[in-house]
C-alpha positions in Angstrom: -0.5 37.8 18.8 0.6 34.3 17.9 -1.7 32.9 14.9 -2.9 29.4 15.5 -1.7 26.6 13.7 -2.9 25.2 10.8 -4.0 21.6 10.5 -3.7 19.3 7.7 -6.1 16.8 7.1 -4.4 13.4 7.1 -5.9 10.2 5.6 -5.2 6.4 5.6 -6.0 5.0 2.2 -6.9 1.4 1.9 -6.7 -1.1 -0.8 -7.2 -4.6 -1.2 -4.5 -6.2 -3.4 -6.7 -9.0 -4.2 -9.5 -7.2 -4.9 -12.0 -9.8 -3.4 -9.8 -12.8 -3.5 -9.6 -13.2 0.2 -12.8 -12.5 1.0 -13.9 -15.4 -0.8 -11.1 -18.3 -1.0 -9.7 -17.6 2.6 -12.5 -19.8 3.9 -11.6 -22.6 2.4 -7.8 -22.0 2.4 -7.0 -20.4 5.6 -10.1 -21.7 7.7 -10.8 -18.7 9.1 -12.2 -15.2 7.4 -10.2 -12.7 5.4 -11.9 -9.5 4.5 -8.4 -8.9 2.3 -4.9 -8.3 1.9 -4.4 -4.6 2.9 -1.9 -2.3 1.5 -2.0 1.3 2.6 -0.7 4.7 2.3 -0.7 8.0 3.8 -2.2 11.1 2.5 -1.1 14.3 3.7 -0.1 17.5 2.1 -1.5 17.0 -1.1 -0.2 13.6 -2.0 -0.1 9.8 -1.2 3.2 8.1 0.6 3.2 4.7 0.9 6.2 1.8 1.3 6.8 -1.0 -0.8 10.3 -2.5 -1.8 11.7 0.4 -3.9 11.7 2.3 -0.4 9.3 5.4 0.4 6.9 6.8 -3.1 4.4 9.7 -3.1 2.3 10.2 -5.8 -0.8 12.0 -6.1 -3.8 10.7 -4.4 -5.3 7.7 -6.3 -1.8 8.1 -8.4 -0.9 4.3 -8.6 -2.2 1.6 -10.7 -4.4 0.3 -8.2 -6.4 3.2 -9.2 -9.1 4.8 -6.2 -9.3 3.0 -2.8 -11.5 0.4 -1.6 -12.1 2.6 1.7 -10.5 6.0 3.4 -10.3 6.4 7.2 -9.6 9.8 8.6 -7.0 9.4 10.6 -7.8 13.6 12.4 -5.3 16.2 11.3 -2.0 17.1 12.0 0.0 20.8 13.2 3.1 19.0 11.4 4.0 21.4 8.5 4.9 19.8 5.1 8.7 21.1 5.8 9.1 19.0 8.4 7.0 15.9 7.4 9.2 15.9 4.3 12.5 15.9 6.1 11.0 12.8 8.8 10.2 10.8 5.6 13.4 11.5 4.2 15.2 10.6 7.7 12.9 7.3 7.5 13.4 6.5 3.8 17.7 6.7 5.1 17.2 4.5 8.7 14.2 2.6 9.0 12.2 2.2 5.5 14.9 1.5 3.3 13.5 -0.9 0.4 16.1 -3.5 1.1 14.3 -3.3 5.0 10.9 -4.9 3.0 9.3 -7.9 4.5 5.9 -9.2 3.5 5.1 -10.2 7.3 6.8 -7.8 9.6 8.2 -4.7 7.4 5.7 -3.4 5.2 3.4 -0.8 3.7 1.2 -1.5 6.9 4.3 -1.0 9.3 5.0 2.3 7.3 1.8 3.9 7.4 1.3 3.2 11.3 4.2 4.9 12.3 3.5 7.6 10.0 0.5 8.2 11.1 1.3 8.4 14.8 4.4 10.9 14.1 1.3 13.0 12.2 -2.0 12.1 14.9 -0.8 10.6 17.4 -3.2 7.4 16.5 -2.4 3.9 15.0 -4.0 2.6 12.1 -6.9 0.0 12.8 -5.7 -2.8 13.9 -7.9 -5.3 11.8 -4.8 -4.2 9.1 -2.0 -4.5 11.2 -3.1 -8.3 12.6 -3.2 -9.7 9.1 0.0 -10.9 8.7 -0.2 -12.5 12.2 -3.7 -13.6 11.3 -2.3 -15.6 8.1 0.7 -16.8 9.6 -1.8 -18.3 12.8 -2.8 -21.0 10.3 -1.2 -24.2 9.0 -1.5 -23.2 5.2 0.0 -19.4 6.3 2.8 -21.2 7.9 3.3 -23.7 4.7 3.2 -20.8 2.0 5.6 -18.3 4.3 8.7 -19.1 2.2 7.2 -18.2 -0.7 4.9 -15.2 0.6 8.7 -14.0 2.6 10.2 -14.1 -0.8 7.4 -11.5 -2.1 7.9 -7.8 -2.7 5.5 -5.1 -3.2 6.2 -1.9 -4.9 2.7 -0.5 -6.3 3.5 0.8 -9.9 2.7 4.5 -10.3 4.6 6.4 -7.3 7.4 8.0 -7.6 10.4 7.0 -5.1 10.7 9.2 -2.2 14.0 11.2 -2.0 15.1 14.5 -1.0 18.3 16.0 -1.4 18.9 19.6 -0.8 15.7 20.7 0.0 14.5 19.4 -2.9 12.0 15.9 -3.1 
């Protein structure tokens, strides 16, 4: 008799890098409403994985300096064993999420945690995250301010860079 798999919760952690910034000023700078400037991360197995320009980081939940989230979304759960998530993450942080791969607009944590969370679920993140860099760009001052914003990269202090060699992470 086969024993049924075990799922692991899996959770999208959300924080707002200007804590409140957007909210208010992107009214008057942008013309339209900004709720804020989402990074996010994955938890699953234990620990938070997220994608900045240093290339892939865990920590433990809450682990970087941007201390707790401003909102969780429970993503479901996943049959995906921790064996195997490790060695896709490691096969990402090689190919597709190299930290040289960062871009602000169209390569980011966003990016990251959406595919990771369809390899684990099967579902995308919300898409009110994954429009804002379209959202910003759709206005005259988002267009003005890209070569600056392009030249921008994230790393959130506190994680540890993803690698695994071995066997070992």
């Amino acid at each position: 008799m086969e024993l049924p798999p075990t799922l692991h919760p899996v959770k999208l952690y959300v924080y707002d890098l200007s804590k409140g910034m957007a909210r208010r000023l992107s009214p008057l700078m942008l013309g339209k409403q900004l709720d804020g400037i989402w990074h996010t991360s994955i938890i699953v197995h234990k620990d938070e994985f997220f994608y900045g320009s240093g290339g892939i980081s865990s920590c433990a939940p809450g682990g970087t300096l941007l201390g707790p989230p401003d909102s969780v979304v429970d993503l479901g759960s996943t049959e995906v064993t921790e064996e195997i998530f490790l060695e896709y993450l490691s096969s990402l942080g090689e190919s597709m999420f190299r930290g040289e791969s960062y871009n602000l607009f169209e390569h980011n944590c966003n990016t990251f945690s959406n595919e990771v969370a369809q390899f684990l679920t099967g579902r995308k993140i919300p898409s009110y995250i994954t429009d804002l860099p379209s959202e910003v760009l759709s206005t005259p001052f988002g267009q003005a301010l890209r070569p600056l914003l392009d030249s921008i990269q994230i790393q959130p202090p506190g994680g540890n860079t993803f690698r695994r060699h071995n066997g070992q992470s």
